[in-house]
C-alpha positions in Angstrom: -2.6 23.4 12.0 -4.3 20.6 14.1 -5.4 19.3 11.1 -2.7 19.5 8.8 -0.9 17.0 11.1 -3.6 14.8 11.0 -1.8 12.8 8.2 1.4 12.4 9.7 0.5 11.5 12.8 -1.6 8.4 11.3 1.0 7.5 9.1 3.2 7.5 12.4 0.7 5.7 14.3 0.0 3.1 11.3 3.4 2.3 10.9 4.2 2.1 15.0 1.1 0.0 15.0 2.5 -2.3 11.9 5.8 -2.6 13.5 4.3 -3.8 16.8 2.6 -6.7 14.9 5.3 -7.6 13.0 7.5 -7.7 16.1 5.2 -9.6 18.3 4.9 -12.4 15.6 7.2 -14.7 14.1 8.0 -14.6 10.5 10.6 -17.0 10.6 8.0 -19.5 11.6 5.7 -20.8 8.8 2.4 -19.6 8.8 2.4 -16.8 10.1 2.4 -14.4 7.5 1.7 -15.4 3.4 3.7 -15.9 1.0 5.6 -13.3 -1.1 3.3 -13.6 -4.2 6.5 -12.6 -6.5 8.8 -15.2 -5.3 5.6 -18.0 -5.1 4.8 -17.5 -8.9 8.0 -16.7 -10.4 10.7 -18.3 -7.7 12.6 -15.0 -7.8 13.2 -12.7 -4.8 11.4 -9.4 -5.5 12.8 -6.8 -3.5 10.3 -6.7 -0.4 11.1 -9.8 -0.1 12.8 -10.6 3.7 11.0 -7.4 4.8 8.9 -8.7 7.3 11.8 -10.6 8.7 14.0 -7.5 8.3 11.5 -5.7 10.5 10.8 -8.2 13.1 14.3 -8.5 13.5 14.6 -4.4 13.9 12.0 -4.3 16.5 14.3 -6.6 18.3 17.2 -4.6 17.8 19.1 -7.0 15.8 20.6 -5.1 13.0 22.7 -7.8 11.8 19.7 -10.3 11.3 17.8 -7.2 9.5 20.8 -6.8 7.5 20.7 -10.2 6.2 17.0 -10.4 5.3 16.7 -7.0 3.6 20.0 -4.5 3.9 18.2 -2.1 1.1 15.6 -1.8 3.8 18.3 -0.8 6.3 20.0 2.0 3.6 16.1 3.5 2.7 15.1 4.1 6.5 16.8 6.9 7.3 15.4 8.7 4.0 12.2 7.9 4.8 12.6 8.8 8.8 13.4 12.1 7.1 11.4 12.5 5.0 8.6 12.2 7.2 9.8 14.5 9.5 10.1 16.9 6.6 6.6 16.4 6.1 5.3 16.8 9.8 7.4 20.0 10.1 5.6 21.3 7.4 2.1 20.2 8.4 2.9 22.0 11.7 4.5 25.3 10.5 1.8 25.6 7.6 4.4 26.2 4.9 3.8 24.3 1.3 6.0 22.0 -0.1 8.5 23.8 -2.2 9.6 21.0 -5.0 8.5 17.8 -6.1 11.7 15.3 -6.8 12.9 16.0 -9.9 13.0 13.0 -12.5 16.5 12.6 -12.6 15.9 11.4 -8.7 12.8 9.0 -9.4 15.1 7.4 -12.5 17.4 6.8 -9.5 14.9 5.1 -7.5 13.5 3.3 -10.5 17.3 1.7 -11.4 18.3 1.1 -7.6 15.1 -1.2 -7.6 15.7 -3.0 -10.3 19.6 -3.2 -10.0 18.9 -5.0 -6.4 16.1 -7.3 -7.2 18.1 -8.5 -10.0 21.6 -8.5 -7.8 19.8 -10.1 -5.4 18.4 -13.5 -7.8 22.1 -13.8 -9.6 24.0 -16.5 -8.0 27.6 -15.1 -7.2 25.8 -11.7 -5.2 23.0 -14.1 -3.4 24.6 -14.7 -0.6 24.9 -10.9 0.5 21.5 -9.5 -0.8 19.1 -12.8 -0.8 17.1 -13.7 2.3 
């Protein structure tokens, strides 16, 4: 059992450890962190972009600023909060996973990606989804 939560405990600890970073540095400054390679080449917003921002500005408790740099950041959390603890509850009790997402539910990932990052560089919906 120790060992089966191994995994989710790094993850945890990786992404506490990420977050920390994030939050004790500036990414609204320049320099601090690089260039989204996507929006450098191309001059489009992918659809990480503003997540470092988004994240700084959650570790500060600002929901609204997070909001405004990455709000599909803000409606995936709680999935993958849960889906996390999904995972660490099963690492402790020892029980297998039981299904794998069916494809019907990684289409739906697949289209909500694409619809956004392409919402997100047209014009008239840039000023609620852009950076």
């Amino acid at each position: 059992m120790r060992r089966a939560l191994l995994a989710p405990l790094t993850m945890a600890a990786a992404a506490s450890a990420a977050a920390i970073v994030v939050g004790a540095s500036n990414p609204y400054e320049p320099g601090h962190f690089p260039t989204c390679p996507v929006l450098a080449l191309t001059g489009f917003f992918c659809t990480g972009c503003g997540t470092l921002r988004a994240v700084h500005s959650l570790v500060h408790l600002d929901l609204a600023g997070a909001w405004d740099m990455n709000p599909l950041l803000l409606l995936l959390a709680p999935f993958a909060v849960a889906t996390w603890v999904a995972w660490t509850v099963r690492a402790w009790t020892g029980r297998p996973r039981r299904w794998a997402a069916p494809p019907w539910a990684l289409t739906t990932v697949l289209v909500v990606l694409v619809a956004f990052t392409v919402g997100r560089n047209v014009p008239a919906l840039a000023p609620w989804l852009a950076p």
